[in-house]
N, C-alpha and C positions, 0 to 999 in steps of 0.2 A: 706476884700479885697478892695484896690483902684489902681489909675492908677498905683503908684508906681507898685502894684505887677501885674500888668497884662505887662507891660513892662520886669519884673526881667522874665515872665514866657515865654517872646520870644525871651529871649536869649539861644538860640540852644546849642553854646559853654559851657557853663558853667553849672554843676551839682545841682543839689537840695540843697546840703549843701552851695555851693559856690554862689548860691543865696541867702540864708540867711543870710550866710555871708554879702553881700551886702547891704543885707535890715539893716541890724543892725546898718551900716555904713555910709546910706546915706538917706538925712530926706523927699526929694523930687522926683518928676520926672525930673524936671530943673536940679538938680544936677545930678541924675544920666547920664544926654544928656550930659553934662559937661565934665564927664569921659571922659579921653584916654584909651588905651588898657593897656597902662603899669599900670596905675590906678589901674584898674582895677586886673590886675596881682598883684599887691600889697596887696591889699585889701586880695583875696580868697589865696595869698599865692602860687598861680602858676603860674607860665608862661604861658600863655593861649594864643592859635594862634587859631584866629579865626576873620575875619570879622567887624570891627564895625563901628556903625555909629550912632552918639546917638541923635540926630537929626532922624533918620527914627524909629530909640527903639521908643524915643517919638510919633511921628506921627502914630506909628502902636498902641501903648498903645492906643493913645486918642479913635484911630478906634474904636477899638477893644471897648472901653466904650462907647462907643454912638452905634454899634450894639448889646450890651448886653443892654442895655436901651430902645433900638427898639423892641428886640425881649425874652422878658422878659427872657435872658439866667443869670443865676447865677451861682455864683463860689465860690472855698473854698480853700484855702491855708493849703500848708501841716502844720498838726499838729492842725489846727482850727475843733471847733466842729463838723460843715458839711462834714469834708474831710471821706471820705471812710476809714474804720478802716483798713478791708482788705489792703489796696491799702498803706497805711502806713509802712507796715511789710515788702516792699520787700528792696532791697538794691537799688533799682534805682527811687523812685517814682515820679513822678511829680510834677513840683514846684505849681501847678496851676491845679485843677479838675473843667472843667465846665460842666454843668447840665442846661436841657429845664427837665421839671417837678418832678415827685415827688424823692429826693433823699433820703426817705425813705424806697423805694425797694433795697438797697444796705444793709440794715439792718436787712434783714431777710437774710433767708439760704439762698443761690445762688448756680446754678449750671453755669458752661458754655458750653453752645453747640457749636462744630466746624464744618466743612468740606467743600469739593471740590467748586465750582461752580456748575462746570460740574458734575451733579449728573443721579442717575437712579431711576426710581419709586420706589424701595424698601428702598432705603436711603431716598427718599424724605418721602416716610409713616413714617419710625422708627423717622427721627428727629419730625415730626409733631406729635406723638401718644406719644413720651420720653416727650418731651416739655407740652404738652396737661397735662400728667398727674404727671410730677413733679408740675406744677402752682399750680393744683388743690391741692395738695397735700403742698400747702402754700410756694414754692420754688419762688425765683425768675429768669428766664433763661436771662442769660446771654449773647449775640451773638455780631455780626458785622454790621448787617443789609447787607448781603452782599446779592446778588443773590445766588440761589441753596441751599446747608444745613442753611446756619445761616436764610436765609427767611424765610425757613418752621421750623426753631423752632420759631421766633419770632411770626408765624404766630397761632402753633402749642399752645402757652402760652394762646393768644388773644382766641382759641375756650376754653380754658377749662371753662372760666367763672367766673373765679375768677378777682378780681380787682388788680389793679398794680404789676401784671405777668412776665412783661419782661422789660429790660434793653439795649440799645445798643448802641456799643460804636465805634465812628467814625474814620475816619483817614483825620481830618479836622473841620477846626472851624463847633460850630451845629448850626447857623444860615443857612447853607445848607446840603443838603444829600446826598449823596456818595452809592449806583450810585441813578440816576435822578430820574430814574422808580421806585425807593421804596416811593418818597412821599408818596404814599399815606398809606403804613404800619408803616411809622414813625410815620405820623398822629393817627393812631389807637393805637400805642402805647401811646401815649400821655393821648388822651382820655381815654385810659385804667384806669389812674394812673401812667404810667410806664414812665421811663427813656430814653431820648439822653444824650451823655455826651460825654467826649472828655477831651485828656489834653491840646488839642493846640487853641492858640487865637483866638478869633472871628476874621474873615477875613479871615482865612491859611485856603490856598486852597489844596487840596486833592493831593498829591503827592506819587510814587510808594513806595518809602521808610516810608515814615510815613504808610503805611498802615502795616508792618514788627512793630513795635513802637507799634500803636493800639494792635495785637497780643497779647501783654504783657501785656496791661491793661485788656484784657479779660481773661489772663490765674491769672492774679493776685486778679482780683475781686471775685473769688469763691474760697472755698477746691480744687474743683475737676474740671478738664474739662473732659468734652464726646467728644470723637472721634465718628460720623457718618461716614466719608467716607472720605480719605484724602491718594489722589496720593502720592507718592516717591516724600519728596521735598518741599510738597504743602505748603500755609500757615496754615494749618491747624496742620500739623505736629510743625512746628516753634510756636505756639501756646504750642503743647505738651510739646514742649522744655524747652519753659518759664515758665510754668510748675513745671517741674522737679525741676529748677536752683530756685524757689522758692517754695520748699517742700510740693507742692499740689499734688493730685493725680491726675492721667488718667486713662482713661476709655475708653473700645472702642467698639460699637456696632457690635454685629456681621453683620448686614447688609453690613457693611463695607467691607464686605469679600465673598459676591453673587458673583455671573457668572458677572453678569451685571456690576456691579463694578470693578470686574479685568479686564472687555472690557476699561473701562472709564482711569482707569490706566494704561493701556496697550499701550493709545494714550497718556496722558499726562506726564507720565515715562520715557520718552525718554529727556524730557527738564532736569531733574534733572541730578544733580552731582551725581559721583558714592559715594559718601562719604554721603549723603543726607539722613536726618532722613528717618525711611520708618515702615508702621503698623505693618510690619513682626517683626522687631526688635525688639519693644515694646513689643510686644505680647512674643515673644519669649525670652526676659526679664524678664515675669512675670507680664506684664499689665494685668487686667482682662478685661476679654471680655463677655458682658452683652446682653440680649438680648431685655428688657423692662425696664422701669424703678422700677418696684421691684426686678428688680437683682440689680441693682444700689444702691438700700435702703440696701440690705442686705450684698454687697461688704464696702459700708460706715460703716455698723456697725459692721464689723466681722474684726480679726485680720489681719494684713497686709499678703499677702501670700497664706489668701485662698481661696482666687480665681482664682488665678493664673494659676493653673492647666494646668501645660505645655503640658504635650501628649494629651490631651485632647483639646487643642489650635492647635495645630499642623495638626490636620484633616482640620482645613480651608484653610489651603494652601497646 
């Protein structure tokens, strides 16, 4: 990777392929600031409406290299040996995957843990005891580092004791952390062995929509994501989604489905569209619903469907 492609990776408008496109095409950073948009239309073959200014491309590139050199962040361009195998495979990947420590936990088994913010003591225990003991069990868990479920799995990995346990992936360059108050579990991830990572430039600041974006990279990095606890709507569901649209499995804890947790839904339910993913749906699809992470081992190895177990899903609601 150099400035060229840390430039190609902050262009918003243009697709993974249509950057390489580029790259193929043009031998500089100077040259590519050079570009017009119609150029640039030329080049990847589409008309492409979008913003440009290749003068600030450059200027954010250069940034973006002198914070990756400050803060020992590295990076891996799609298709190059470093790049995440998983994260390869889907139809939208990222032009650019950057990493603060070891990007060898991306190479063992992964699971991903999701859910709500607003959580309740029983969801907070299942994601912290699933996480605990997939780690030890040589997995590496996957999350947001968000407040609520992705805290307590990341945090849940760090007790089991195992070394380079957890993973988490930002919705913002990883020279900062998203939100504030987790410093300090970032840090302990670090130390662990374990992963920050991100597909957006060093610099990119943390925005609502890029956190929907992150989603994807967490539902893309493992087989499977776990549902903990996630309202009608929530990002956690949009998670499941991405998911789906990229032939992984889901899973959903039954915590997810206590008293306590349909009070918590009850309040954040009302913001969703009626059209809006929801755990009932899943479930009643045929999602399995697990209740430790040895039902989770034996949902992975058994044929699709048998866990499913509909009437038997249909007592939690």
């Amino acid at each position: 990777m150099d400035v060229l492609d840390l430039a190609l990776a902050g262009i918003g408008f243009l697709t993974t392929r249509e950057k390489k496109l580029l790259r193929k095409n043009i031998d500089s950073l100077d040259n590519l600031a050079l570009l017009s948009i119609e150029d640039i239309s030329s080049i990847t073959g589409r008309k492409t409406r979008g913003g440009w200014n290749g003068s600030l491309a450059k200027a954010l590139a250069q940034k973006a290299e002198a914070i990756m050199e400050s803060k020992d962040i590295h990076g891996a361009v799609c298709g190059e040996a470093d790049y995440p195998a998983m994260l390869g495979t889907i139809n939208d990947p990222p032009y650019c995957f950057f990493y603060r420590g070891n990007i060898e936990v991306l190479g063992k088994k992964c699971v991903s843990v999701v859910g709500t913010r607003k959580i309740c003591q029983e969801t907070a225990v299942a994601a912290l005891e699933f996480s605990r003991d997939a780690a030890a069990n040589g997995q590496t868990v996957v999350s947001g580092l968000a407040n609520g479920i992705d805290s307590f799995a990341h945090r849940g990995a760090l007790q089991s004791g195992a070394e380079s346990s957890t993973a988490a992936v930002l919705p913002c360059g990883i020279e900062s952390v998203v939100p504030y108050g987790n410093r300090g579990l970032a840090s302990a991830i670090l130390r662990n062995g374990g992963l920050l990572c991100s597909e957006y430039l060093p610099g990119t600041p943390a925005e609502q929509w890029r956190f929907v974006q992150r989603n994807r990279l967490i539902a893309a990095l493992s087989p499977a994501t776990v549902v903990v606890q996630a309202p009608k709507g929530s990002g956690a569901l949009i998670t499941a989604d991405f998911a789906v649209s990229y032939n992984r499995d889901v899973v959903f804890h039954n915590a997810g489905f206590c008293e306590q947790a349909k009070l918590c839904e009850g309040q954040d339910g009302k913001k969703a569209k009626e059209n809006a993913s929801s755990s009932e749906r899943y479930v009643l699809e045929g999602a399995p619903v697990i209740e430790n992470y040895a039902d989770y081992v034996r949902v992975m190895e058994s044929p699709p469907g048998t866990f499913s177990m509909k009437d038997r899903q249909l007592e939690l609601f």
